[in-house]
C-alpha positions, 0 to 999 in steps of 0.5 A: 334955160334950165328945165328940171324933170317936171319941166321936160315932162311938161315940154313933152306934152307940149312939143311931143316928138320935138322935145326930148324924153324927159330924164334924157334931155340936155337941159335936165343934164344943164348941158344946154340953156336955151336964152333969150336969142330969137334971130340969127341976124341981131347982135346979140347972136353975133357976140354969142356965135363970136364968144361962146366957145371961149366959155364952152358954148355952141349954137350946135349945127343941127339948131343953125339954118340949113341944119337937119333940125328947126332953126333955133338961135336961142338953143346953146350947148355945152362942149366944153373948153379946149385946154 
C-alpha cells in the first residue's frame, strides 16, 4: 500500500507516465494504499465498495470501469469522514 520516496521513484521508472511524480504521490502522502483486490466482481470488493466510506475510503471514479484512467480495484483513497 504505502510507497516511501525511493518506492515512488522506483514506480516511476517502472510505469513512466503511469506512476505519479515521486514526492507528489498519494501514496508518499498515505492518502492511498493500493491492496490486495484484483476484480471488481469478488467479495472482497464488494465488502469494500459497501463499507470503506464509513472509514474514509473510495475506490475513486477515475480507477472504476468506465472511468478516464486503468481499471484498478485495488487502488483505495482517503476522502475523509463526514461528521
Amino acid at each position: 500500500g504505502y510507497r516511501d520516496y525511493d518506492g515512488q521513484v522506483r514506480a516511476k521508472a517502472i510505469y513512466g507516465s503511469n506512476a505519479a511524480t515521486p514526492g507528489h504521490s498519494n501514496h508518499g502522502w498515505a492518502l492511498a494504499v493500493d491492496v490486495g483486490i484484483f476484480s471488481f466482481y469478488g467479495v472482497e470488493y464488494a465488502w469494500m465498495d459497501q463499507n470503506a466510506a464509513r472509514f474514509g475510503w473510495r475506490n475513486p471514479d477515475w480507477a472504476r470501469p468506465g472511468g478516464r484512467g486503468p481499471t484498478e480495484s485495488w487502488h483505495w483513497e482517503f476522502w475523509g469522514v463526514a461528521t
